[in-house]
C-alpha positions as CSV (number, residue, x, y, z in Angstrom):
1,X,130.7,112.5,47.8
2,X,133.4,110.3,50.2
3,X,131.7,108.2,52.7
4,X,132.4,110.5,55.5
5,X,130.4,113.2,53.7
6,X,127.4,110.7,52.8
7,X,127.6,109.6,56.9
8,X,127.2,113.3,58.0
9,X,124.6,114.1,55.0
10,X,122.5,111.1,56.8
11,X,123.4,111.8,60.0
12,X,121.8,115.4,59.6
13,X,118.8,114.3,57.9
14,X,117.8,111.9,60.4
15,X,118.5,114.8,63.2
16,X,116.1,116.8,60.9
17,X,113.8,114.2,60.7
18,X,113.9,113.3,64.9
19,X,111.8,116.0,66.3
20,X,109.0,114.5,64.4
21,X,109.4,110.8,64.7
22,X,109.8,111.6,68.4
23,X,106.3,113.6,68.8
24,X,104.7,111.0,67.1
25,X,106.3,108.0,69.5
26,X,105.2,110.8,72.5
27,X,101.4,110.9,71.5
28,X,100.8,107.6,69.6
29,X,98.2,105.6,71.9
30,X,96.8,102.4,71.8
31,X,93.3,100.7,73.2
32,X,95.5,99.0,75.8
33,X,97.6,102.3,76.9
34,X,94.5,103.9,77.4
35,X,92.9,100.7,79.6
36,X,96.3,101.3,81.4
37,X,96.0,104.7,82.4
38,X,92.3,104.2,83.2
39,X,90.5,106.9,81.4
40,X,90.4,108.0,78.3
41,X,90.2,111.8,77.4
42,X,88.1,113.3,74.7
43,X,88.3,116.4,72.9
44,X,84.5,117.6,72.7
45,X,83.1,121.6,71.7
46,X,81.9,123.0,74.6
47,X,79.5,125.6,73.6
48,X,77.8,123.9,70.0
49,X,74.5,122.1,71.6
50,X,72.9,119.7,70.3
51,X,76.2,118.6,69.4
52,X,78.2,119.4,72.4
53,X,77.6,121.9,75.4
54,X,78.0,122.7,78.7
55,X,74.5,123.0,80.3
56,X,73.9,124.8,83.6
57,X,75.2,122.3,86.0
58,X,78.3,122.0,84.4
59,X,77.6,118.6,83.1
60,X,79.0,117.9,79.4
61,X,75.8,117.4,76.8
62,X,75.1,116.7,73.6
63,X,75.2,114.1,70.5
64,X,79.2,113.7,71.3
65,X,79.0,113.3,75.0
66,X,76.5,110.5,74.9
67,X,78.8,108.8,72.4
68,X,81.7,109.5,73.8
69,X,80.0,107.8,77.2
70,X,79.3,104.7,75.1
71,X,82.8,105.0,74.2
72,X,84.6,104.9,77.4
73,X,82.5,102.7,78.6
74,X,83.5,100.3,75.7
75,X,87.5,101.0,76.9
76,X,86.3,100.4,80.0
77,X,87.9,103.1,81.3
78,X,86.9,106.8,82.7
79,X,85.9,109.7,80.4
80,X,87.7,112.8,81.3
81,X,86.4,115.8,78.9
82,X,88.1,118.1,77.1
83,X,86.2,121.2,75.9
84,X,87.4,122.6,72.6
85,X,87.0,126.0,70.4
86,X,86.6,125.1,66.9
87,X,90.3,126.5,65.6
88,X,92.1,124.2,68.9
89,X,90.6,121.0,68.2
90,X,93.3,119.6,65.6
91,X,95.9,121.3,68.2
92,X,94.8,119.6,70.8
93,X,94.8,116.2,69.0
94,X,98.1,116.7,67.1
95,X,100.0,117.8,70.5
96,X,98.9,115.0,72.8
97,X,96.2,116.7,75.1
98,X,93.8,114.5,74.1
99,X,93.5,111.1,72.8
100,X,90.5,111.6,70.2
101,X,88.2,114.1,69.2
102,X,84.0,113.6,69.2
103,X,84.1,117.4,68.6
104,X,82.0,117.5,65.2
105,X,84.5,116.9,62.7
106,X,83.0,117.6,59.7
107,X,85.1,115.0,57.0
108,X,86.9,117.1,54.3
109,X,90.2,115.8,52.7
110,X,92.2,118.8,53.7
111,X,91.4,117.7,57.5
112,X,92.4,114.3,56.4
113,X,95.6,115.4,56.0
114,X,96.0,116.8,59.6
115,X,94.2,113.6,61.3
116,X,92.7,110.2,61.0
117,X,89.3,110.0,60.7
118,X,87.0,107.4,61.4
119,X,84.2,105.8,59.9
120,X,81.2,108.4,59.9
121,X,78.4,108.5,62.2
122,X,76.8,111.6,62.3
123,X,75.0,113.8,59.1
124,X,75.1,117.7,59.5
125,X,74.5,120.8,56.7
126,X,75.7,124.0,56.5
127,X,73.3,126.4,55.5
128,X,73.2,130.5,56.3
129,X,71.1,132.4,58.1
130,X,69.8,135.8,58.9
131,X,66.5,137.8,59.9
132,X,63.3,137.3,57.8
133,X,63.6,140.6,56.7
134,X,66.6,140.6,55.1
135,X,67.3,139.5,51.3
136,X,69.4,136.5,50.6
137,X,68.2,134.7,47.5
138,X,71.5,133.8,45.8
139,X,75.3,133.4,46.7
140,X,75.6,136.8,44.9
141,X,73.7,138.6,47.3
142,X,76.1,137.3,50.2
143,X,78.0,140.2,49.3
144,X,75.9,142.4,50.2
145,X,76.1,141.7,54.3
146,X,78.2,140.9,56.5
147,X,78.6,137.8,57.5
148,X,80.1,135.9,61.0
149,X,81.4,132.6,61.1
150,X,83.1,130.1,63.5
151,X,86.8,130.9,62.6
152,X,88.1,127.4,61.2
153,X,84.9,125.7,61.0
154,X,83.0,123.9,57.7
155,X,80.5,127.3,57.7
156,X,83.9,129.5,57.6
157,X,85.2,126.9,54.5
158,X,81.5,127.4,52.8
159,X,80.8,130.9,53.4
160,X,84.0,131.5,51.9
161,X,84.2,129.5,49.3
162,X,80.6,130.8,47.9
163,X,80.4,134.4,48.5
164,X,81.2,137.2,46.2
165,X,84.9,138.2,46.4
166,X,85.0,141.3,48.8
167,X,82.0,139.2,50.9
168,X,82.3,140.6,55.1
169,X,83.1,138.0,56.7
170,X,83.6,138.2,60.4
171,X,86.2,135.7,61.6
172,X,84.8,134.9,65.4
173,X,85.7,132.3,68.1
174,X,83.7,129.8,68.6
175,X,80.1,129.0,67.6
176,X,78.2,131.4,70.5
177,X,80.5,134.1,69.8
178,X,79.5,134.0,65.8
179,X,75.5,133.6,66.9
180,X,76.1,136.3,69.2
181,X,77.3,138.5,66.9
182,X,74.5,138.2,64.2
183,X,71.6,138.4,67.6
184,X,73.4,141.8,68.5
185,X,73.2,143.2,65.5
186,X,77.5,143.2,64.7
187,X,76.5,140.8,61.7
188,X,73.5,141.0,59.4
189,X,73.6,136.9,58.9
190,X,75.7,134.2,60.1
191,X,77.4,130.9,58.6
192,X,76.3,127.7,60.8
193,X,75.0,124.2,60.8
194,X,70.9,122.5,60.8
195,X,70.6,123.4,64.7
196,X,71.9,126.8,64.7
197,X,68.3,128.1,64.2
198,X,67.2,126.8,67.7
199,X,69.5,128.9,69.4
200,X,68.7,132.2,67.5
201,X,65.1,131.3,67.9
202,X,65.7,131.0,71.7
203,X,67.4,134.6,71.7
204,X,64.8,136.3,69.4
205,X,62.2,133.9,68.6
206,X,60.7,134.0,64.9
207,X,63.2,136.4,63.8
208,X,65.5,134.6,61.7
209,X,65.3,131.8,59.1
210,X,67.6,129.7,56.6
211,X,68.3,131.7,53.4
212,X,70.9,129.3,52.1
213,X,71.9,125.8,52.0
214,X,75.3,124.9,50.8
215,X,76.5,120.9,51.9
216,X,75.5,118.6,53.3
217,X,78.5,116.6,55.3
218,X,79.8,113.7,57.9
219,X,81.1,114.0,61.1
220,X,83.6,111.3,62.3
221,X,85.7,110.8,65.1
222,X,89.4,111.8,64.8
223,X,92.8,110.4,66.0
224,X,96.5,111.4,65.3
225,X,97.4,110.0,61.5
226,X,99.5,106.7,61.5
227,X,97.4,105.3,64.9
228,X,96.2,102.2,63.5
229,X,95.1,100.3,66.9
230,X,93.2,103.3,68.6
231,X,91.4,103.9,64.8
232,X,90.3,100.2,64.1
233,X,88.9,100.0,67.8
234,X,86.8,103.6,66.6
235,X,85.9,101.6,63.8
236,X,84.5,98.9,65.5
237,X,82.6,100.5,68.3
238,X,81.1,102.8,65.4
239,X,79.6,99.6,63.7
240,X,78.2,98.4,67.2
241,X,76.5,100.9,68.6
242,X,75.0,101.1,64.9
243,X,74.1,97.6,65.1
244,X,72.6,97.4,68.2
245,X,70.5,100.3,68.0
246,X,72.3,103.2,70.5
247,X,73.2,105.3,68.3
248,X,70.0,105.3,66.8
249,X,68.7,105.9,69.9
250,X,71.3,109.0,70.4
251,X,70.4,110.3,67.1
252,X,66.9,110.5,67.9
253,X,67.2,111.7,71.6
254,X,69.1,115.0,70.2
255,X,68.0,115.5,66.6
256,X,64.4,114.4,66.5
257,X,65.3,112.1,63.3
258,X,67.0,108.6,63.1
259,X,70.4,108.1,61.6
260,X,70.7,109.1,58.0
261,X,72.2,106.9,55.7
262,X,75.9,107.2,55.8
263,X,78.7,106.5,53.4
264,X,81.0,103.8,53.3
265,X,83.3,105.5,51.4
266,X,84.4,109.5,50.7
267,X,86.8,110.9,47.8
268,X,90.2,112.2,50.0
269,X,89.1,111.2,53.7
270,X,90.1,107.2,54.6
271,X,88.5,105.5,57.1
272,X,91.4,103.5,57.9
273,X,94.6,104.4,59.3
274,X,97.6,103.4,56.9
């Protein structure tokens, strides 16, 4: 290969390689660019209480928004909301629209591919559900019904991965949308977390129950991979509002229980950016 040629061969891969580099310089964010602009905006679910919800006066509620409160209020800076679907959260991290994610992001390593995750500071399971009078003793008898699940979310992964091949499994947009289907009768159960049975018991009380457990997980917060400055401040604000008792104090306020021990380590999912 003359020089010419190996000039052009590395002129091209770095053209190749731009569009990337570039939407990583457009979207990287730091503590101080954030202070700069004077708020700082958060990707939060919008319809997943007690985690996070819209309530009637169009305030934003739940475990995330009272963290992510605590948050901007440790920027120093105004909180502007985002409200999220479970399959736009990464999306709307990855393409700049928002600067991190509270949005209960459950930890798994494939995520951790996709974003940076911070230290965790919120315990969840995933379990199934379904009416009382319906039989669900085993992953085998999964097959038997259909199922509806929060396209994209950890109960779509688990459902998934432990029903029968074949399993019904209905693909729905958001978390209401998947409860709704399983109150109205479109589902016979429905893939979810601890607190989805407070919401079916609000639609038809004493009707349904937990058939199946199948993880328990982590939720952390998330930021775009390589942001080292915006993830150690995470970090630190995590460990603070664990040390001085606030999130303790959150944790009771929306889940009647005090923070579980969490791990300081997970298999595939760093803490630290790199």
């Amino acid at each position: 290969m003359t020089s010419i040629t190996r000039r052009a061969a590395l002129g091209a891969a770095t053209l190749l390689a731009a569009p990337t580099l570039l939407l990583r310089r457009a979207h990287a964010i730091t503590p101080d660019e954030i202070r700069k602009r004077g708020k700082v905006i958060v990707g939060i679910q919008g319809d997943n209480p007690p985690w996070g919800y819209v309530d009637s006066a169009g305030k934003q509620q739940g475990i995330d928004a009272d963290i992510s409160e605590l948050f901007a209020k440790e920027l120093g800076v105004a909180l502007q909301f985002m409200p999220l679907e479970v399959a736009n959260r990464i999306p709307a991290l990855t393409s700049g629209r928002v600067d991190v994610l509270f949005a209960t992001m459950a930890m798994f390593p494939d995520r951790a591919k996709a974003v940076q995750f911070s230290k965790p500071y919120v315990a969840n399971q995933i379990v199934l559900l379904a009416p009382k009078n319906i039989e669900i003793k085993t992953n085998a008898d999964m097959g038997k019904v259909s199922i509806s699940v929060a396209r994209g979310a950890a109960q779509d992964t688990e459902v998934t991965r432990n029903a029968p091949p074949g399993t019904n499994i209905l693909r729905l947009d958001g978390d209401a949308a998947s409860i709704q289907a399983v109150v109205s009768g479109q589902a016979q159960a429905v893939g979810g977390n601890i607190f989805y049975i407070r919401r079916l018991d609000e639609a038809k009380p004493g009707v349904f129950e937990t058939k199946l457990k199948f993880i328990s997980i982590y939720n952390g917060a998330c930021t775009r991979l390589g942001e080292k400055e915006i993830n150690a401040f995470i970090n630190g604000f995590i460990d603070k509002i664990k040390a001085n008792g606030e999130l303790e104090k959150i944790t009771r306020k929306w889940m009647g229980t005090g923070v579980p021990e969490l791990p300081t380590q997970m298999e595939g999912v760093p803490f630290s950016a790199s």
